[in-house]
C-alpha positions, 0 to 999 in steps of 0.5 A: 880850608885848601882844596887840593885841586891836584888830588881831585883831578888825578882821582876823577881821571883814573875813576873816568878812566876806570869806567871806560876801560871796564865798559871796554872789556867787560860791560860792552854796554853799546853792544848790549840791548839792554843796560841799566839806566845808572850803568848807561848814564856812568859810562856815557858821561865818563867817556865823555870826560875823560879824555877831558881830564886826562888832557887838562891833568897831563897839561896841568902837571907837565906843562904849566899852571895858572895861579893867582898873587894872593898879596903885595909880597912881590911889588912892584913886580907882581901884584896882588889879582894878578893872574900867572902862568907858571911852566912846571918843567923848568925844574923837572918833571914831577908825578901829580900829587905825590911831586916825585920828580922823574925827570931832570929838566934844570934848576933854578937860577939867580933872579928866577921868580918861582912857585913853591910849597911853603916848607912850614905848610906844604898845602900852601903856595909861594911866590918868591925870587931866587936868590940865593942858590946850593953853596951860596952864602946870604946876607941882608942888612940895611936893604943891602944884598950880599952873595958870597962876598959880592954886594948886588947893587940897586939905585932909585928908579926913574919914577921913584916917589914916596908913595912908590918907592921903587929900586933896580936891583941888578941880579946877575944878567936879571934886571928887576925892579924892587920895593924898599919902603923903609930905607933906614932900617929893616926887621930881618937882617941876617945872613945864610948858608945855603947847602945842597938841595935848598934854595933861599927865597926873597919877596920883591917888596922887601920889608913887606915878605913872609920868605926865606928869612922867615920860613926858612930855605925851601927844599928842591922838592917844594918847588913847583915851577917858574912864573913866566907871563901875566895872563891877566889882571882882575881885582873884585870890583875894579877893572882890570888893568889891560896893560899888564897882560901878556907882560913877561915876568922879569 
């Protein structure tokens, strides 16, 4: 079951915030000699949360979020417990829960690494790269990327091993690494064309990412911000990889 954090604090927000506004106006409970007990207790701890929440909703909605990589679809770049921090206004500015958007703040661009509903299953997050954007024609065969006629080339990486077989994919001005793990052949060849307001997404670990060749393009409006920073690292059970925090997401 996916709990949807968004809806929960945005209603424990406007209750605290009813409360203490009612208590202003018309309950005065501090000028009062004698008030309930449950009146007193309710209004004392929603002045108390409140502002709390309003706080954490306005920074969680406005201004990043934390998430969690649930699996291995973005190695080597991202990895499975690694914990993120994902800006919500590199691609506008969205109401809470309902996600309409109220202020245009920019669009993705080629390489950015993005946070996004699940178009089959909006209650579920993704992360994936850009790569395709509006007018862009797609294509994927045998692990060579194509954009509107142009091959994005990628050699072996310095520490390539067949245990980790790790590729540089250069991505307009966007160096990133990627994983292929499977040279000779691949399951989801294809190619696309992306139209207005659509966006085509591709995991890091190739042969191994439930992403636009599955699921399909990802509407404007699916989108939930940019992945930016690593903020830590923490599988259960082992230590956490110290090393990895702070690092910048590329």
């Amino acid at each position: 079951m996916n709990i949807d954090l968004a809806l929960i604090l945005t209603l424990l927000t406007v209750v605290t915030g009813i409360v203490v506004l009612f208590d202003k106006v018309s309950w005065k409970t501090a000028d009062r000699d004698y008030v309930s007990t449950g009146q007193a207790t309710l209004v004392e701890y929603s002045r108390a949360f409140f502002p709390v929440l309003l706080f954490v909703l306005v920074i969680r909605s406005f201004v990043f979020e934390p998430f969690r990589i649930p699996s291995g679809s973005m190695q080597p770049t991202l990895y499975n417990g690694d914990f993120i921090f994902v800006t919500k206004y590199s691609y506008g500015l969205r109401l809470p829960v309902s996600n309409t958007r109220v202020l245009d703040t920019g669009s993705p661009e080629r390489g950015d690494v993005v946070v996004f509903r699940n178009p089959q299953d909006p209650t579920v997050n993704y992360i994936k790269r850009v790569i395709g954007i509006p007018g862009d024609v797609v294509r994927y065969e045998r692990h060579n990327l194509t954009i509107n006629g142009e091959s994005i080339p990628y050699e072996k990486h310095p520490e390539w091993s067949a245990a980790s077989p790790r590729f540089v994919e250069q991505l307009g001005e966007r160096e990133h690494e990627i994983l292929i793990t499977n040279e000779l052949r691949t399951l989801r060849d294809g190619q696309w064309t992306v139209p207005e307001g659509q966006f085509f997404m591709m995991g890091d670990n190739r042969d191994n990412s439930q992403d636009s060749r599955v699921i399909g393009l990802v509407p404007e409006s699916h989108l939930v911000g940019e992945a930016v920073r690593i903020w830590l690292h923490f599988v259960p059970w082992n230590m956490p990889k110290w090393e990895r925090i702070g690092n910048k997401i590329q």
